[in-house]
C-alpha positions as CSV (number, residue, x, y, z in Angstrom):
1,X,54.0,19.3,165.4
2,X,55.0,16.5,168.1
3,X,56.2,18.5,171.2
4,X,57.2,16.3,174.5
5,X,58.2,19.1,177.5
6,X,59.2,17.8,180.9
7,X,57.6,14.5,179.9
8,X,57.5,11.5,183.0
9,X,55.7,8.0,182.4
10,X,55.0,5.5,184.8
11,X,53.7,2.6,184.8
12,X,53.1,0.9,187.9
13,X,55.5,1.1,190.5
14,X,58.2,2.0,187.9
15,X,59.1,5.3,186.0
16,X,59.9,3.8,182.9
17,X,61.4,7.4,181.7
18,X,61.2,11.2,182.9
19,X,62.6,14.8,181.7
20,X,61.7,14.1,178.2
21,X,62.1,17.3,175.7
22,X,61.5,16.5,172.4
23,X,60.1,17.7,169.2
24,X,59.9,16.5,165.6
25,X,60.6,18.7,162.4
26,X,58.2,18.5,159.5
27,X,58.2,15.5,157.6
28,X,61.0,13.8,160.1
29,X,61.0,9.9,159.9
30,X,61.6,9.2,163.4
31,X,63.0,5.1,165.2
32,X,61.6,5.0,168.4
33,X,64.4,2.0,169.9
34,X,65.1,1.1,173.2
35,X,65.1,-2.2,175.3
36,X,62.2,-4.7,175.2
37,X,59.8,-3.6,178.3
38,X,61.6,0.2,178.3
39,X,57.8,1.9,177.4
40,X,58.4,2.2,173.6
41,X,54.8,1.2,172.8
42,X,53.7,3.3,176.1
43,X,55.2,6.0,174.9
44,X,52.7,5.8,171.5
45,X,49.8,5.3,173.8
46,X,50.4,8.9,175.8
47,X,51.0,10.3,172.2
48,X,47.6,9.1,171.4
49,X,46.0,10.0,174.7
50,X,45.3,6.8,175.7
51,X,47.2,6.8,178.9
52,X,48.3,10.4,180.9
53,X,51.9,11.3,181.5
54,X,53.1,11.3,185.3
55,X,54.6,14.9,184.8
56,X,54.9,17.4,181.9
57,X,52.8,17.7,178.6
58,X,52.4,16.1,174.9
59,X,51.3,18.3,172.4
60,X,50.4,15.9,169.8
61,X,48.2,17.2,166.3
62,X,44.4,16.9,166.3
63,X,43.4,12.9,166.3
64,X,42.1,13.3,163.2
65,X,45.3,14.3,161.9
66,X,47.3,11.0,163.6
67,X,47.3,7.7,161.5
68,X,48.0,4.3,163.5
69,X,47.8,1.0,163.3
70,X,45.0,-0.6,166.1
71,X,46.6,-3.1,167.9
72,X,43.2,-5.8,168.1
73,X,41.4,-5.7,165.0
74,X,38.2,-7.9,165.1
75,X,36.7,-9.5,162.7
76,X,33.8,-7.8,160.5
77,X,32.1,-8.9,157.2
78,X,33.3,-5.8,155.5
79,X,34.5,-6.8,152.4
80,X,38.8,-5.7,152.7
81,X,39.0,-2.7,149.8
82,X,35.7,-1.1,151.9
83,X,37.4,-1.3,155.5
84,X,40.7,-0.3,154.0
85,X,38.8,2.8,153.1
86,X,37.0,3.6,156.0
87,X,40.4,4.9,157.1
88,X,40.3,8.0,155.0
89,X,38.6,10.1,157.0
90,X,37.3,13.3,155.1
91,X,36.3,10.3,152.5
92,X,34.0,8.7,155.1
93,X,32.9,12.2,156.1
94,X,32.3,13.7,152.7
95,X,29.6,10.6,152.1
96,X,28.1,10.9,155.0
97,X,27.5,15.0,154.4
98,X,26.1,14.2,150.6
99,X,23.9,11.3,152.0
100,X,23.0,13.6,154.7
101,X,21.7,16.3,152.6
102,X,20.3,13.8,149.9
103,X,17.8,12.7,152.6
104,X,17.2,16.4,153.9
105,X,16.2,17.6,150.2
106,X,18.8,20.7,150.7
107,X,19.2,21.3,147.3
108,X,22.1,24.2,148.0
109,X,23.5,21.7,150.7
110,X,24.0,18.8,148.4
111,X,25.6,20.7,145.7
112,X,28.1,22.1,148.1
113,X,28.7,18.3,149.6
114,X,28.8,16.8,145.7
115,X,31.6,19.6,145.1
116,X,33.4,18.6,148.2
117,X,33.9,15.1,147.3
118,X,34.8,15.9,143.8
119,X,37.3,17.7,145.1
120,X,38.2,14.5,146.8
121,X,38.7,12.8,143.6
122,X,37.4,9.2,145.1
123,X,38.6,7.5,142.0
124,X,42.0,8.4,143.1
125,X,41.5,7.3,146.6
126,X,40.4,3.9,145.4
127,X,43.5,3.4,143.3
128,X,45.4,4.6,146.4
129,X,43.9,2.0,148.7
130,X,44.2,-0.8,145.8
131,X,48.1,-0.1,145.4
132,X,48.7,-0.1,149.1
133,X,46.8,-3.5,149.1
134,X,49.0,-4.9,146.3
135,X,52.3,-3.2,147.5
136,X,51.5,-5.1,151.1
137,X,51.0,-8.6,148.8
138,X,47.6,-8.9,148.4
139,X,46.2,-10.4,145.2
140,X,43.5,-8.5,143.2
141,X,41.0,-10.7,144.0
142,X,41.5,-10.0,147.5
143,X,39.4,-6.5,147.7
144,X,36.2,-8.4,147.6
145,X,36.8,-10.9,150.6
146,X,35.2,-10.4,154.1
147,X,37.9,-8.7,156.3
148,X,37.2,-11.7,159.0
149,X,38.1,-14.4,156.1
150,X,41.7,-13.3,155.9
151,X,44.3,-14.6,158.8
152,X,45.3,-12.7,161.9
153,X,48.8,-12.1,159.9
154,X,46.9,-10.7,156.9
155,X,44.6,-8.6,159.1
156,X,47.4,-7.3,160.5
157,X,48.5,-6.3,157.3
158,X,45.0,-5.0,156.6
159,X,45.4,-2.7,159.6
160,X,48.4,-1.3,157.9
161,X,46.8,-0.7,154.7
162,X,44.2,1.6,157.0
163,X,46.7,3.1,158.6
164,X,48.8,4.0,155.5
165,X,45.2,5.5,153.6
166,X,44.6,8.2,156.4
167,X,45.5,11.4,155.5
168,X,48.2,12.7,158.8
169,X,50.2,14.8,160.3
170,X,51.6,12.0,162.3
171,X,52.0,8.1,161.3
172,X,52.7,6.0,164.2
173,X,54.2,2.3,163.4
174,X,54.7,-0.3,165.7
175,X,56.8,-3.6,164.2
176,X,55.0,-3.0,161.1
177,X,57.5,-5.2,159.2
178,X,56.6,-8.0,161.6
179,X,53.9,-9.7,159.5
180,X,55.1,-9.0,155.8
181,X,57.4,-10.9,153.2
182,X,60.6,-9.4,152.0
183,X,59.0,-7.5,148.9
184,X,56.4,-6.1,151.0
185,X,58.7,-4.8,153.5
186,X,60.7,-3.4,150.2
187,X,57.5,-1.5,149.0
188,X,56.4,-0.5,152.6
189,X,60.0,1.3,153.0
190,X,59.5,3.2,149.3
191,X,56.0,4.0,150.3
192,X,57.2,5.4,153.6
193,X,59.8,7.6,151.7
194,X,57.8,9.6,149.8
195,X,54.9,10.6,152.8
196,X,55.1,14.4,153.3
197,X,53.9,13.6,157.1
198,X,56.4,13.2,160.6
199,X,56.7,8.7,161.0
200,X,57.7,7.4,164.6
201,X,58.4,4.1,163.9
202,X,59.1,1.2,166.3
203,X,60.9,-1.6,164.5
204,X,63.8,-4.4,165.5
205,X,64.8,-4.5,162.0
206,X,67.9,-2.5,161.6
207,X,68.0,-1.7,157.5
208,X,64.2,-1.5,157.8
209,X,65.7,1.3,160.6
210,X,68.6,2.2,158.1
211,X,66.6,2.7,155.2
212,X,63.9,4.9,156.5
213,X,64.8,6.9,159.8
214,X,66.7,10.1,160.3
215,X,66.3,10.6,163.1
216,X,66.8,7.6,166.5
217,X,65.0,8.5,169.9
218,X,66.6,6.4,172.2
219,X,65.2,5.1,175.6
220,X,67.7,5.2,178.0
221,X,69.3,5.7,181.1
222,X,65.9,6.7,182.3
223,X,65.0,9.6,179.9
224,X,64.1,9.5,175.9
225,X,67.7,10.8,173.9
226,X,67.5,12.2,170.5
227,X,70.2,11.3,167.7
228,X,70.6,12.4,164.3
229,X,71.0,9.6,161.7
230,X,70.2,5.9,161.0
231,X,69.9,3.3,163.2
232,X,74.0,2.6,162.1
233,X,74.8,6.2,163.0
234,X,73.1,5.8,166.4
235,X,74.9,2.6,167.1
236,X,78.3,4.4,166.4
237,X,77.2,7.4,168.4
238,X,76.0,5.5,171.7
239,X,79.0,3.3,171.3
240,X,81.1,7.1,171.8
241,X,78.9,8.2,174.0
242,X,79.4,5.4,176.5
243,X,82.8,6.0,175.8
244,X,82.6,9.2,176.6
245,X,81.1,8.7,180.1
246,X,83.0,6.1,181.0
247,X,86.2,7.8,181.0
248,X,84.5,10.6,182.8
249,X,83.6,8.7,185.4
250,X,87.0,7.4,186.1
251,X,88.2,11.1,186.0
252,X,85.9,11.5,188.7
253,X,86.7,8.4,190.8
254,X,90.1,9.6,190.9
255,X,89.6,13.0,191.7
256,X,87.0,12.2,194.4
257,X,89.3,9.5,195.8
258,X,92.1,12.0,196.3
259,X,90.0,14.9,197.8
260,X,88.6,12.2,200.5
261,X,91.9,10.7,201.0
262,X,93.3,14.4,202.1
263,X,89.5,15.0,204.0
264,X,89.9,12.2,206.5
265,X,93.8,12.8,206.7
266,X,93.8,16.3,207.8
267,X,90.2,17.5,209.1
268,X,91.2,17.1,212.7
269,X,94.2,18.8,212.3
270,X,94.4,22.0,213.3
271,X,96.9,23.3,211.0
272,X,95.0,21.8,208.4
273,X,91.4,22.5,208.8
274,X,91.2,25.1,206.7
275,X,92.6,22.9,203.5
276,X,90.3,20.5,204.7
277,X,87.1,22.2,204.6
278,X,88.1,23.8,201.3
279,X,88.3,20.0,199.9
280,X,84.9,19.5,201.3
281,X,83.8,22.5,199.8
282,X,85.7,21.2,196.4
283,X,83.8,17.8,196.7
284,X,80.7,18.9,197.3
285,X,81.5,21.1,194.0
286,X,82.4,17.9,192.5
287,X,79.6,17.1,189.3
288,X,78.9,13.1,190.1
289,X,79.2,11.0,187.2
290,X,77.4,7.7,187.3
291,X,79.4,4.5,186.2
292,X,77.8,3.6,182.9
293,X,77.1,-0.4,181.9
294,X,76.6,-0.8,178.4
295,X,74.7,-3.4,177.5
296,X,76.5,-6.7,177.3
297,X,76.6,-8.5,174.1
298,X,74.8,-11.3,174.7
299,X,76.0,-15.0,172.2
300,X,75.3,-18.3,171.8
301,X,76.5,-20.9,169.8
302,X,75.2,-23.3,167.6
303,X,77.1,-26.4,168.4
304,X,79.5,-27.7,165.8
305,X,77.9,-31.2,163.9
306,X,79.1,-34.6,164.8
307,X,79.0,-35.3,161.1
308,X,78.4,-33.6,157.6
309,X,77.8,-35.8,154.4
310,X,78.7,-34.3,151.2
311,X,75.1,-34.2,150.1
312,X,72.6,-33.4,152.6
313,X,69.5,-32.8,150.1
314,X,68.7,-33.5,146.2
315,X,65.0,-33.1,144.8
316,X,64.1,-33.6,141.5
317,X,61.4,-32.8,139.4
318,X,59.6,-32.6,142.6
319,X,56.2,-31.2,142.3
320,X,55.2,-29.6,146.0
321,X,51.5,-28.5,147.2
322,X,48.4,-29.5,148.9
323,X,46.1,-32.2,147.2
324,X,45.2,-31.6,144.3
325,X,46.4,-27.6,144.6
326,X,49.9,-27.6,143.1
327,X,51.8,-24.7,144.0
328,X,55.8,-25.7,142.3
329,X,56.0,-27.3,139.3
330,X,59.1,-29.3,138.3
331,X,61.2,-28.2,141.0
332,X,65.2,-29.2,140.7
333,X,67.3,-28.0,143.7
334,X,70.5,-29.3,146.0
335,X,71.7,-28.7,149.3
336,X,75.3,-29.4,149.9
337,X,77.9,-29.2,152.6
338,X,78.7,-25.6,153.8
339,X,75.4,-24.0,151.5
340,X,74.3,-21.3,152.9
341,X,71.0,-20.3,151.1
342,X,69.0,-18.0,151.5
343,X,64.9,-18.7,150.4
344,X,63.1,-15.2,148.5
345,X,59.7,-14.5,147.3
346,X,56.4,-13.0,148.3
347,X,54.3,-14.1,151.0
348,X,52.1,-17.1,149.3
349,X,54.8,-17.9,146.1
350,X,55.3,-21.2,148.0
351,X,58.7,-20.7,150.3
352,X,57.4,-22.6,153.3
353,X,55.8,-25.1,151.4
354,X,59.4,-25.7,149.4
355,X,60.8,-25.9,152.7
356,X,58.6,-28.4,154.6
357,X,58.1,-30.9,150.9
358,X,62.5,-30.9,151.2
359,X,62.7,-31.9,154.8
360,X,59.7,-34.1,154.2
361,X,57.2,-32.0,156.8
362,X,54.9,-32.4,153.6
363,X,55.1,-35.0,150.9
364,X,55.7,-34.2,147.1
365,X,52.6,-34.6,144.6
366,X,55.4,-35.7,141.9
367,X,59.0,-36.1,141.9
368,X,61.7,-37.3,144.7
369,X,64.1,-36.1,146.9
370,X,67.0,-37.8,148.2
371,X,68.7,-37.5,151.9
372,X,71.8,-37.9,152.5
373,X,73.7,-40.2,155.4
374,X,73.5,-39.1,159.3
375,X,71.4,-36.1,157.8
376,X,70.1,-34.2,160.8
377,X,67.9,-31.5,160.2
378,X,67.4,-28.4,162.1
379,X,64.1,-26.9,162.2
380,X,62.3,-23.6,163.3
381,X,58.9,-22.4,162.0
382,X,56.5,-20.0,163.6
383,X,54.1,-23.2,164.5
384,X,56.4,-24.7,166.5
385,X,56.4,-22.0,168.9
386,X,52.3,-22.9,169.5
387,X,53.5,-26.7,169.7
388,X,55.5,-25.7,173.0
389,X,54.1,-27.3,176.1
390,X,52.4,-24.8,177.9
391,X,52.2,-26.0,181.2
392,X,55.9,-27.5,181.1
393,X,59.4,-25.5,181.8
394,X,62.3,-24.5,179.5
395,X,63.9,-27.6,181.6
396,X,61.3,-30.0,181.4
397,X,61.3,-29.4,177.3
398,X,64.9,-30.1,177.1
399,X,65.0,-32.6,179.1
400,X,62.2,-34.7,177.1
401,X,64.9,-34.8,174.3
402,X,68.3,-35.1,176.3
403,X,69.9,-38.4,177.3
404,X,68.2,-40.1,180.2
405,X,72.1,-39.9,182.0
406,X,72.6,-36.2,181.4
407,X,72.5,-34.3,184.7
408,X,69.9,-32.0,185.2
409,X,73.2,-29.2,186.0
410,X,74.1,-29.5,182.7
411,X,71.0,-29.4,181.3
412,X,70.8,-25.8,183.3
413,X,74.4,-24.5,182.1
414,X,72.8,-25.3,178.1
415,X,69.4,-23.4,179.0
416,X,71.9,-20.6,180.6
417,X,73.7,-19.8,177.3
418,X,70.0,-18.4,175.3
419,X,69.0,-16.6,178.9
420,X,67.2,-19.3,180.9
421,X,68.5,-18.6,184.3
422,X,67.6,-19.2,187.7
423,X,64.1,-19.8,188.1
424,X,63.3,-19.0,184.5
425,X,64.7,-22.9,183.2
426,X,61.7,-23.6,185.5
427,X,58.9,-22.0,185.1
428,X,55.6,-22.7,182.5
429,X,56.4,-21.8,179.3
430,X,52.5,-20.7,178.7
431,X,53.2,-17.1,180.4
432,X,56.2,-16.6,178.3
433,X,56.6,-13.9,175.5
434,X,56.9,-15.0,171.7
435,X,60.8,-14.0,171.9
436,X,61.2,-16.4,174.5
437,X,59.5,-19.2,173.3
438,X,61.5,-18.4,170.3
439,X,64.8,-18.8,172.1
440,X,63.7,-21.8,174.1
441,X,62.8,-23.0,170.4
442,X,66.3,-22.3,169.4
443,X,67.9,-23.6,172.2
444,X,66.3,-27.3,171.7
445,X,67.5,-27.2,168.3
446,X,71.1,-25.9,169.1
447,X,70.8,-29.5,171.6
448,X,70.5,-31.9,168.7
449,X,74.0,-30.7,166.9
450,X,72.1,-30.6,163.6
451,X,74.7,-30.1,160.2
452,X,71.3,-28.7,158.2
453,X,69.7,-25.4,160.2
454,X,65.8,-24.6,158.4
455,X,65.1,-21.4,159.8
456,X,61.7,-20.1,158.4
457,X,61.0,-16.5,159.4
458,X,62.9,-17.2,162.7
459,X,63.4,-13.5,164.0
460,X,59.4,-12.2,164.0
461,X,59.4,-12.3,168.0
462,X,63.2,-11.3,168.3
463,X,64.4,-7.9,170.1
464,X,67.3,-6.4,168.3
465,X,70.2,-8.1,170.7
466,X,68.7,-11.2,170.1
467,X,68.3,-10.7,166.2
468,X,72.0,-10.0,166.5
469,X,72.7,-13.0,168.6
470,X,71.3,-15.2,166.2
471,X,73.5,-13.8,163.3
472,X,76.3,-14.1,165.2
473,X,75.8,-18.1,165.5
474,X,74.5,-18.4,162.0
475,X,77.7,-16.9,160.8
476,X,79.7,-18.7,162.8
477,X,77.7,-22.1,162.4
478,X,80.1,-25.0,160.7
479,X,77.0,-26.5,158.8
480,X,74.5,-25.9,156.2
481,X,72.0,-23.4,156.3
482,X,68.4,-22.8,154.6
483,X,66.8,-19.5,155.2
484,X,63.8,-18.0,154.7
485,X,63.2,-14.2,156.3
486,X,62.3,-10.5,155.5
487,X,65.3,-9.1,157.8
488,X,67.6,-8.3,155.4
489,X,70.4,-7.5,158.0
490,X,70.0,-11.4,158.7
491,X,70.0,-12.6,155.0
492,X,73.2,-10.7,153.8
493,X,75.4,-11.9,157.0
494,X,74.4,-15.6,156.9
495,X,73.5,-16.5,153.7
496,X,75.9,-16.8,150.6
497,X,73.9,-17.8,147.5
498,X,69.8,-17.3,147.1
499,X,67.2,-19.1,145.7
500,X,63.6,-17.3,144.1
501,X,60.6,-18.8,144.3
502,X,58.4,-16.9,141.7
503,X,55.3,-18.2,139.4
504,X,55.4,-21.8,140.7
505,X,59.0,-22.3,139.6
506,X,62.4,-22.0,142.1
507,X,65.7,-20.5,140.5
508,X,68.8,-19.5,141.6
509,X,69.0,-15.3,141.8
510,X,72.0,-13.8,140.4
511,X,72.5,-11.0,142.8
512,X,72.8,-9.5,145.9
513,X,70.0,-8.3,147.7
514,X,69.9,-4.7,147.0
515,X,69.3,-6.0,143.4
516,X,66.3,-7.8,144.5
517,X,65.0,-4.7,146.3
518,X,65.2,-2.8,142.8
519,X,63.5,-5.3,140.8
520,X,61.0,-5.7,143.4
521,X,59.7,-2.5,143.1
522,X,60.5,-2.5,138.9
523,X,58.2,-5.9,139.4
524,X,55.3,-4.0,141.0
525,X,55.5,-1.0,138.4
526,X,55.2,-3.0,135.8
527,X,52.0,-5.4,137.4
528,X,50.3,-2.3,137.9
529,X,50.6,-0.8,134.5
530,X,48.8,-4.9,133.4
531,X,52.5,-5.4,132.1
532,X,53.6,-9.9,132.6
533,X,56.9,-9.4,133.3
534,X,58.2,-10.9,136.5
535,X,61.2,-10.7,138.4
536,X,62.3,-14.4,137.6
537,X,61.6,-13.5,134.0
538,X,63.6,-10.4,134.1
539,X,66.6,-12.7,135.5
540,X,66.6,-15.7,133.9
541,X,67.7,-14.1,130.5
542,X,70.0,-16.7,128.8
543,X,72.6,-13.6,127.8
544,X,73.2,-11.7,130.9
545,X,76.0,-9.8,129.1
546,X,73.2,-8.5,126.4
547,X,71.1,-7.6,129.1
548,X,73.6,-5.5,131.4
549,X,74.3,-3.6,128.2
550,X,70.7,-2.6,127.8
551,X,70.5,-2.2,131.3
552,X,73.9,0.4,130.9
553,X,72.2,1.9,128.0
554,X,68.8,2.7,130.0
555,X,70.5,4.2,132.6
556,X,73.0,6.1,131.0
557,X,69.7,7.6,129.3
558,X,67.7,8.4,132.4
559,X,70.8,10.6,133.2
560,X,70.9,12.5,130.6
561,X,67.1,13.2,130.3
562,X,67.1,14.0,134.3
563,X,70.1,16.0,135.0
564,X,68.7,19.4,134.3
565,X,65.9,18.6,136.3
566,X,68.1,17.5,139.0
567,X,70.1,20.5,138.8
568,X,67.1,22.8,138.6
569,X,65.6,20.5,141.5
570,X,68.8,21.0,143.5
571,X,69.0,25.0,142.9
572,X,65.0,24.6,144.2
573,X,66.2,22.9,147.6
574,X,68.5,25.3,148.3
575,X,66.1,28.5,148.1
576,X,63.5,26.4,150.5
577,X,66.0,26.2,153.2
578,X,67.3,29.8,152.8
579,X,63.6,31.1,152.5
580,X,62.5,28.4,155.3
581,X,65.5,29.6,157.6
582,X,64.2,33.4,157.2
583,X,60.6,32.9,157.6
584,X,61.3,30.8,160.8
585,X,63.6,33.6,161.9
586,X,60.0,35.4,161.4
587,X,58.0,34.0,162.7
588,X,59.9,33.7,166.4
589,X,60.2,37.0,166.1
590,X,56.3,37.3,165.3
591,X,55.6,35.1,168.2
592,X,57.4,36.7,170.7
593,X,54.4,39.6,172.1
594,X,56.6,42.6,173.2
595,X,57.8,42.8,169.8
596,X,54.1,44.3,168.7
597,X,55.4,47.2,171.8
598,X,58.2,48.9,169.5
599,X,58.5,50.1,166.3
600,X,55.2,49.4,164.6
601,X,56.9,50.5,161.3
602,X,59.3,47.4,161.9
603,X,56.2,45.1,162.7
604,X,54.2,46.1,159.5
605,X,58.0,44.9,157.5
606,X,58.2,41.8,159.3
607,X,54.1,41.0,158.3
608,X,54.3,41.8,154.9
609,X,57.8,39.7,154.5
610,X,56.5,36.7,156.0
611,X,53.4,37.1,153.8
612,X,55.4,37.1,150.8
613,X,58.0,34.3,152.0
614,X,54.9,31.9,152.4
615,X,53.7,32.7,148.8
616,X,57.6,32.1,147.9
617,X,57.4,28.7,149.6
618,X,54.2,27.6,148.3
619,X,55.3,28.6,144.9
620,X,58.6,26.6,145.0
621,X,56.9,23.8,146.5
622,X,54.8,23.3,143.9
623,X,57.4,23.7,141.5
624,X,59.5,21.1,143.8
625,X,56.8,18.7,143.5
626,X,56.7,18.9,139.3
627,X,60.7,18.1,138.9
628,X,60.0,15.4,141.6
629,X,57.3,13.4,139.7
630,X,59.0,14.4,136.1
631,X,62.4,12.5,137.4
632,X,60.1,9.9,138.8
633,X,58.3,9.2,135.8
634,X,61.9,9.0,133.4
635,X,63.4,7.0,135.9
């Protein structure tokens, strides 16, 4: 268990939060949200004993027993499946006992170690550490490369795969959604959902939020606050809360004013003195509310296009890659006036390189594609953040593309609007934080009035007021727009109509995104059990009306063959949290040492009933566990 009493942090010069009581329950999938800079990562540190509190204690589980994901990974020539596996740590440590008494001759010792890591089952482990390396995108092939030949992204993601393979009590996550495609992200919540252990996971993406967390910790007004729900719920709840307070403090303004409006009337008067100091009295009674700001909404605006042609894009048979490494075949697609598209696929299908062939970044190996008149393309990709000047201002960048008449005041109004203020339009850009390189980015692409925005994987750096700020001008943005990101929230607010990229071919998908999700994960099912059916395959059937009926029919059988279980599985639930409630009932009373001072007869109940409640428990756990993985495998 996760216990945080009296908790104070400081870094610096600044208390970034104090008073902190918390605790997690078993299994709780935590959000750990809070302003950029408000000590969310910190906070993981302390957990980890990396850094001491100020005041108050953590109690945290053994290290052993807490999975994270390091935050510099260095290169080693470790091929990936073998470092992915170092992170299972009674694996590592049941080797080393059986090498250990291999070399020592201990015959009784090395039976004993060979039984332990039977026990193991290290075949099992394997296949563990393999699926976690295809769920997170990796090809097969992929196990056998040096760790230091992959890409800082893909390490990253091999950091998560090490992470995800050690058995915990406690999985810490920071942005792990950061460096993954779409259907990784999609697999990395399903994985998530079935771990028996307590996740604290720090994450701007709201459904990534939605989909996985019960429970929101909250940094704020200078403590940690604990609210039960999603990310949604805790939006709805703060939203009250501030509310709430506000009109509290107002109550309180009033009442203060009139008791010091009486005080300063009448203190000097004799025949008053007494009312007087009783209003005193009464005001120093007075519980002071603080004023509450909530955080402002911060927007900005694309601005609307001079002009928008009909047809902005056309490529036909348009074969895209590098050289002689062709990676789309025969590609036909068409950007219009008001599309709004967005781009899916997994990491390496070819999204980018569709994106950069169309607006002619890259040329085609085979095929053309047309542009249409006053065409004026829009585009942000993670490189062009490293492209940024270094040594030059917000200022000087937008000034390099301006008109050599506009006034520099103007220029500083513009930067204003994405949070270059003051001294910020002025100052290097090198010192700057990916987020605000990414807005500066933005900002000298909202300059140019574009009628096509390219936005590939545009929110990676992006705080959650900014992600919102962007969707905000997407949706309210009068021209075309081409898409490619993993935040879903994103996706279903701006775009209208998607493309797939899948097995060198680009389609149009028939669905919404939660569809996607689901065949996502049918996709990987299927790959794993050596089965060729992909998700473009499974939705480009000519008779979609055939198909839905099949589709009806399999579900309408699942069920039927899982409702018993689901009712027996339900009936289950329902005795763990009775039993649970009464053995917790117990065990405080067990805990508590002047209750071994009375009647011992009572003592020797309450021992031998939470005995036979944690053989209950165990009994319907297990029992929990079978209907689980039976409905699994129907479904």
């Amino acid at each position: 268990m996760l216990r945080l009493i009296n908790v104070s942090i400081v870094r610096g010069i600044k208390t970034l939060y104090s008073s902190v009581n918390l605790s997690d329950s078993p299994a709780e999938r935590i959000g750990l949200v809070g302003p950029n800079g408000s000590g969310k990562s910190t906070l993981f540190s302390a957990i980890l004993g990396e850094i001491s509190t100020e005041t108050g204690d953590i109690y945290s589980p053994d290290p052993l027993r807490i999975a994270h994901v390091a935050q510099r990974m260095t290169g080693t020539d470790k091929k990936a499946l073998e470092w992915v596996l170092l992170g299972h740590e009674p694996l590592q440590l049941a080797k080393a006992k059986l090498l250990e008494a291999q070399n020592s001759s201990d015959d009784i010792a090395y039976a004993h170690a060979l039984a332990e890591l039977t026990d193991l089952n290290e075949g099992a482990i394997i296949a563990k550490a393999e699926a976690i390396l295809h769920g997170l995108g990796f090809r097969p092939e992929d196990a056998n490369k040096s760790v230091q030949d992959f890409s800082g992204g893909w390490r990253n993601r091999l950091a998560l795969a090490r992470a995800l393979m050690r058995p915990a009590d406690l999985l810490l996550l920071d942005e792990p959604t950061n460096h993954l495609d779409l259907d990784s992200v999609i697999w990395l919540e399903n994985f998530l959902r079935q771990q028996e252990c307590t996740i604290i996971v720090i994450s701007h993406d709201r459904d990534f939020l939605d989909s996985i967390c019960k429970t929101i910790w909250s940094i704020e007004d200078g403590t940690i606050n604990k609210y039960t729900g999603n990310y949604t719920d805790f939006e709805r709840m703060r939203a009250e809360k501030i509310r709430l307070q506000e009109a509290a403090y107002k109550a309180y303004e009033r009442n203060s004013s009139h008791l010091k409006s009486f005080i300063e009337r009448f203190r000097y008067k004799a025949t008053k003195a007494r009312q007087a100091q009783a209003r005193i009295k009464m005001l120093e009674r007075l519980e002071t509310v603080e004023p509450v700001k909530a955080a402002s909404q911060w927007r900005f605006t694309f601005p609307e296009p001079e002009k928008i042609p009909q047809n902005l894009i056309m490529a036909e048979a348009l074969d895209t890659g590098y050289g002689s490494l062709k990676i789309l075949d025969s590609v036909k697609c068409e950007v219009r006036a008001g599309d709004r598209i967005g781009v899916l696929g997994v990491n390496g299908a070819g999204k980018s390189t569709l994106i950069k062939t169309l607006i002619g970044e890259i040329p085609p190996l085979a095929g053309t594609v047309r542009y249409g008149q006053n065409l004026n393309i829009g585009y942000f990709a993670q490189h062009q953040l490293d492209a940024l000047r270094d040594d030059e201002s917000p200022l000087q960048h937008l000034a390099r593309i301006a008109e050599p008449d506009i006034r520099e005041q103007e220029l500083r109004n513009f930067l204003g609007t994405f949070k270059f203020t003051g001294n910020q339009s002025t100052e290097p850009v090198g010192p700057m934080s990916g987020g605000e390189k990414a807005r500066l980015s933005l900002a000298l692409i909202a300059w140019g009035k574009p009628n096509l925005l390219v936005l590939d994987e545009p929110t990676n750096h992006l705080d959650m007021p900014t992600r919102e700020a962007l969707a905000m001008a997407l949706a309210e943005f009068k021209g075309a727009l081409l898409l490619v990101s993993h935040d879903r929230h994103l996706l279903n607010l701006c775009t209208e109509q998607f493309w797939l990229v899948h097995d060198h071919k680009v389609s149009e998908f028939d669905g919404d995104l939660t569809e996607y999700a689901a065949l996502v994960l049918a996709d990987r099912k299927l790959k794993n059990r050596e089965e060729k059916t992909s998700i473009a395959e499974n939705y480009s059937t000519p008779n979609r009306k055939e198909q839905r009926k099949a589709q009806a029919l399999e579900r309408a059988r699942i069920a039927a063959e899982t409702k018993p279980l689901k009712t027996e599985l339900k009936k289950v639930e329902q005795q763990l949290e009775e039993l649970g409630k009464r053995k917790n009932e117990l065990s405080a009373k067990l805990a508590d040492s002047t209750f071994y001072q009375g009647n011992q007869d009572e003592v020797s109940e309450a021992l031998r009933e939470h005995g036979q409640l944690e053989n209950q428990l165990q009994e319907l756990e297990n029992r929990w566990l079978e209907l689980s993985e039976m409905i699994e495998n129907i479904s």
